[in-house]
C-alpha positions in Angstrom: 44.7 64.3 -110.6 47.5 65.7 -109.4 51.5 65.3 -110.9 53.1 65.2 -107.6 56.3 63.8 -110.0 56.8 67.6 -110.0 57.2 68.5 -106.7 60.8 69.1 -106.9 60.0 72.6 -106.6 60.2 72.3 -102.9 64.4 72.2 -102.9 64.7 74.9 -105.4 66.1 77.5 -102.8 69.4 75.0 -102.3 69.5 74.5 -106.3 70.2 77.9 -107.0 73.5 77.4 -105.3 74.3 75.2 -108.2 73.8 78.1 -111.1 76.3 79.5 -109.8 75.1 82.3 -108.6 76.0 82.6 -104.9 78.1 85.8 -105.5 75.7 87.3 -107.1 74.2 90.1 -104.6 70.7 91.2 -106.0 69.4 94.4 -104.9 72.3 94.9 -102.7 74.4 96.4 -105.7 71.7 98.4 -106.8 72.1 100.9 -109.4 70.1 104.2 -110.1 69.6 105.5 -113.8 67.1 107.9 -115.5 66.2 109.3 -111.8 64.9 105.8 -110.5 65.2 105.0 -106.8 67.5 103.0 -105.7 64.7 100.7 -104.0 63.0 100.5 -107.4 66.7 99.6 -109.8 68.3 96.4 -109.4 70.8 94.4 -110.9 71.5 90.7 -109.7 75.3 91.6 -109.9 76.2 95.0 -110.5 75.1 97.7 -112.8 77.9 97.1 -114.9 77.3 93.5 -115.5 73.9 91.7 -116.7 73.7 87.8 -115.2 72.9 85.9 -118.5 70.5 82.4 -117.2 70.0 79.4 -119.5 68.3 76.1 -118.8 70.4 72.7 -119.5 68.9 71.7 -122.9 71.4 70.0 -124.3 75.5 68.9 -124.1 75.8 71.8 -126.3 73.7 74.7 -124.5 76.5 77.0 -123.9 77.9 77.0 -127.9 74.4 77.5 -128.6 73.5 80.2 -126.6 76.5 82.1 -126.3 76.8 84.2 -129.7 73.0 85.5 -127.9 74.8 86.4 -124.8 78.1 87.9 -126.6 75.3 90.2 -129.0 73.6 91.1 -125.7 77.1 92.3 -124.7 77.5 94.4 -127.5 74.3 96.2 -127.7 74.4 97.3 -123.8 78.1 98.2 -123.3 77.9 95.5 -120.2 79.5 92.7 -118.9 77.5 89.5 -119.4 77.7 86.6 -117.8 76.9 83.7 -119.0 75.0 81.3 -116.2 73.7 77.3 -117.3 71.8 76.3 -114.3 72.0 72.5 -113.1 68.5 72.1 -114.4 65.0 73.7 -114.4 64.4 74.5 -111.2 67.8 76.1 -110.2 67.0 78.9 -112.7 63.1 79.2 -111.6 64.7 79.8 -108.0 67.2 82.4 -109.5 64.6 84.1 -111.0 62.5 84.4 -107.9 65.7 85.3 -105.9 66.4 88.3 -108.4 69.6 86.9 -109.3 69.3 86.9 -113.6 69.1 89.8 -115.2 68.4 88.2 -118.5 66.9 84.3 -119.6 66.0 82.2 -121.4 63.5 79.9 -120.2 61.3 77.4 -121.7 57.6 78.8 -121.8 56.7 76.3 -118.6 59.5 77.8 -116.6 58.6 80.9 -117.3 55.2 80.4 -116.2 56.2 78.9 -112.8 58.9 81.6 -112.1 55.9 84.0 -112.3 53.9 82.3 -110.3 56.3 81.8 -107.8 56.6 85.5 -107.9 59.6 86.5 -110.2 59.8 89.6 -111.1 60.4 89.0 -114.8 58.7 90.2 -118.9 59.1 88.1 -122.1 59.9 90.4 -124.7 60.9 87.7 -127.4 60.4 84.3 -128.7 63.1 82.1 -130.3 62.4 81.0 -134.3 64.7 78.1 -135.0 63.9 77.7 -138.4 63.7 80.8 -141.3 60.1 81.9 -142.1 58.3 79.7 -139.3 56.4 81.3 -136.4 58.0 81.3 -132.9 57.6 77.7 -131.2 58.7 74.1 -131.6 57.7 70.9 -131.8 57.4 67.9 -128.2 58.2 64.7 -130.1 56.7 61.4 -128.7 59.7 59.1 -129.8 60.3 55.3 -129.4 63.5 53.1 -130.7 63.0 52.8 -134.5 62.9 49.0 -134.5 59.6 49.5 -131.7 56.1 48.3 -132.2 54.9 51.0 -130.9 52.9 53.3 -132.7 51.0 55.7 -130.4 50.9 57.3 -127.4 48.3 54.8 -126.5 51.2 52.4 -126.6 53.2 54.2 -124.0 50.4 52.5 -121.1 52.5 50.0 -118.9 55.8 51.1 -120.5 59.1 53.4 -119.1 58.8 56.6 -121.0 61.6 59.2 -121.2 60.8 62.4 -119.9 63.6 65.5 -119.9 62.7 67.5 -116.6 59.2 68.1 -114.8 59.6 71.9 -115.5 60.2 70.9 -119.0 57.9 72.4 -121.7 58.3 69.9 -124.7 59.6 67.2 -122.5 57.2 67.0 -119.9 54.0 69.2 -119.8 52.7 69.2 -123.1 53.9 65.3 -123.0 51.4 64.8 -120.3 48.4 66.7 -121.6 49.0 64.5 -124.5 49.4 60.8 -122.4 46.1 62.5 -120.6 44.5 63.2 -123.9 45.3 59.3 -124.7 44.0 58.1 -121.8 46.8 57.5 -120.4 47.8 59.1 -116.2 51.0 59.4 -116.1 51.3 59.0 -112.5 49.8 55.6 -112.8 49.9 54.2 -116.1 53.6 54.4 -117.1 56.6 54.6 -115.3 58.6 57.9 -115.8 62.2 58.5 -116.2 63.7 61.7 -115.9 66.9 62.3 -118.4 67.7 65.7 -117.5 68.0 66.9 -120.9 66.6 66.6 -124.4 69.5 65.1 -125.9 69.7 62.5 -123.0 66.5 61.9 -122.9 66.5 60.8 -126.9 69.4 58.8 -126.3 68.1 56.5 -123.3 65.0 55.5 -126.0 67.5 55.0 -129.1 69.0 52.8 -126.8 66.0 50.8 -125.6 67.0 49.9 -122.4 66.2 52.6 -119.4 63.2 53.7 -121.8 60.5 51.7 -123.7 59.1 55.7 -125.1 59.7 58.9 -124.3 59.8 62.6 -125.0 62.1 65.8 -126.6 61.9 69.0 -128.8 62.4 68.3 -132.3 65.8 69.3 -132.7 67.5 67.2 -130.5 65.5 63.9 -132.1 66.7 65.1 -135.1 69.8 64.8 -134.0 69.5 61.2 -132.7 69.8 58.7 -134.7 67.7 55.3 -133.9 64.6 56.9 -133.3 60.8 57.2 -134.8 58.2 59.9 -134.2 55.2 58.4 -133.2 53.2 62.0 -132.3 54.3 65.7 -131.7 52.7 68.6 -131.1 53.8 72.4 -131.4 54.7 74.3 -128.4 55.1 77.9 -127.7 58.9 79.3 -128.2 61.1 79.5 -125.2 60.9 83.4 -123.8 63.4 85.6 -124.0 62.8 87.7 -120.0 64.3 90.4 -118.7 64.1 91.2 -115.5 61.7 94.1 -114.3 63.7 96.0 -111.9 66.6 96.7 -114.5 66.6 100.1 -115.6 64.4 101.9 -118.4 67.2 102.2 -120.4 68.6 98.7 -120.7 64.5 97.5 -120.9 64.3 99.6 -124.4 67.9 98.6 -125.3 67.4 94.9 -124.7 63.3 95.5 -126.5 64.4 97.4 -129.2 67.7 96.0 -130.4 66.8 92.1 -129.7 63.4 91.3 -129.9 63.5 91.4 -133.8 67.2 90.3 -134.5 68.1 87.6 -136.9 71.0 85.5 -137.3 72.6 87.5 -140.1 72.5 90.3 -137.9 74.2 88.7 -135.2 76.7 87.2 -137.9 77.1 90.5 -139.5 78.1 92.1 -135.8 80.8 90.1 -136.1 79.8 87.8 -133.1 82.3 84.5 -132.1 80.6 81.6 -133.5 77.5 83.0 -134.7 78.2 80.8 -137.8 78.6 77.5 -136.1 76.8 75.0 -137.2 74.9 74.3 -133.6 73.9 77.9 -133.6 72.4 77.8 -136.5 70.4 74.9 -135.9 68.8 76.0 -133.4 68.7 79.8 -133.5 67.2 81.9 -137.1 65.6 85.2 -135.4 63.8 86.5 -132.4 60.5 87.3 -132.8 58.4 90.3 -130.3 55.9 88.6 -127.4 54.4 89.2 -124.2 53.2 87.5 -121.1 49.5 86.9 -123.0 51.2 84.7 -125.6 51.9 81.7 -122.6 48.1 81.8 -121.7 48.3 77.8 -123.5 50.8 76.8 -121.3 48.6 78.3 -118.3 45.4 76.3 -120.0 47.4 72.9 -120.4 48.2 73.4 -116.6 45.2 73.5 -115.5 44.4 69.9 -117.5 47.3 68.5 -115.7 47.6 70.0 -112.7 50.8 69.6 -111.8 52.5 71.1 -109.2 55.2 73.5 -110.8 51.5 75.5 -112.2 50.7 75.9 -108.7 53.9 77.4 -107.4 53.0 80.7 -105.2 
């Protein structure tokens, strides 16, 4: 079976337009360090600036992510710009266009982006709560005052999906309606909300969406809901781009990949002790490209399109 839901792929080259990115040059600003070629160091601005890409989680993505990109600042000496894109795909297209220099993706994205041929390495996982292991939980949500009480339910009904590059709020959702014996091109009819937050507000509301889908903090953060199922995902990547120099590599490996909240706080970072930065942000934790193999095995379950991207 094939998702073709997720061929929006396809229109990703005008998207990245929309991250705002069209001044950025790429290679053309290229910067030598450490007695690289210039052909072989690459920043998507300038070598005094690192282009800082986030996907559109939530309303409040840039308070969230922000104190990361203000730290980042701090332990390079650069410039960093901070960069939502419009939604998944715009920054999959950046990515493949060379023009981030750091990201945070979702582990999905990050798998398409590399298939599509970015040059990008995970070097860190988010752990949103002290103590736990890098990752989160896909909620399968419906209005609290539903009958529903599995994903078996979901057959013949709207469901609430986020994005089809999504992680938690559409691949792992669909292994899961497959698992159920449910397709999800045929059995349901699928609504995209754009973001988690939205998404858990169409099904509190009941009307646009019978069911649906988000990560676990922002159904925490909805009232009128129930959990019917979840499931624990991989943590979104940290990526830096591969054709940034040596130095800024170690720097970013070295001083991020194992950083906590306190140490951010204690660097005297803006808003590092808000309360939406700490609800979704307790440490980084070290991993590599082998640690998204699951998200490369669930693909080939669904087969949907964004796996396939070349």
């Amino acid at each position: 079976m094939k998702l073709s839901l997720t061929k929006t792929l396809a229109v990703g080259a005008a998207l990245v337009l929309s991250l705002g990115l069209a001044a950025c040059t790429g290679s053309a600003d290229a910067a030598s360090t450490d007695g690289a070629s210039d052909s072989a160091v690459s920043f998507a601005k300038d070598s005094g600036t690192l282009v800082f890409g986030v996907v559109p989680d939530t309303v409040n993505t840039q308070s969230n992510y922000q104190p990361i990109a203000d730290y980042i600042a701090k332990i390079t000496g650069k410039k960093v710009e901070y960069r939502e894109s419009s939604d998944y795909t715009a920054l999959i297209q950046a990515a493949i266009a060379g023009q981030i220099d750091v990201a945070s993706f979702s582990g999905f994205t990050y798998v398409t982006a590399t298939n599509g041929g970015a040059k990008i390495q995970p070097f860190a996982s988010i752990i949103t709560k002290e103590g736990q292991e890098p990752g989160y939980f896909s909620e399968a949500i419906v209005p609290a005052n539903s009958k529903i009480t599995k994903l078996e339910d979901f057959k013949g009904k709207k469901v609430c999906f986020v994005d089809p590059s999504s992680t938690s709020g559409y691949l792992f959702p669909t292994y899961n309606l497959i698992k159920a014996g449910i397709d999800p091109e045929k059995d349901i009819t699928p609504v995209f909300a754009g973001k988690h937050d939205a998404s858990a507000l169409k099904v509190s509301q009941g009307a646009e969406c019978d069911a649906g889908f988000a990560e676990d903090s922002a159904v925490d953060a909805q009232s009128g809901l129930k959990v019917v199922a979840k499931t624990m995902v991989p943590g979104a990547p940290m990526v830096f781009s591969t054709t940034l120099p040596d130095d800024v590599k170690k720097t970013l490996t070295d001083k991020l990949s194992t950083v906590t909240i306190a140490d951010i706080q204690k660097a005297g970072i803006k808003d590092a002790d808000s309360d939406g930065f700490k609800a979704t942000f307790a440490a980084f934790s070290p991993v590599d490209d082998k640690y998204y193999d699951q998200i490369r095995d669930i693909c080939k379950v669904t087969k949907a399109t964004q796996c396939e991207a070349k």
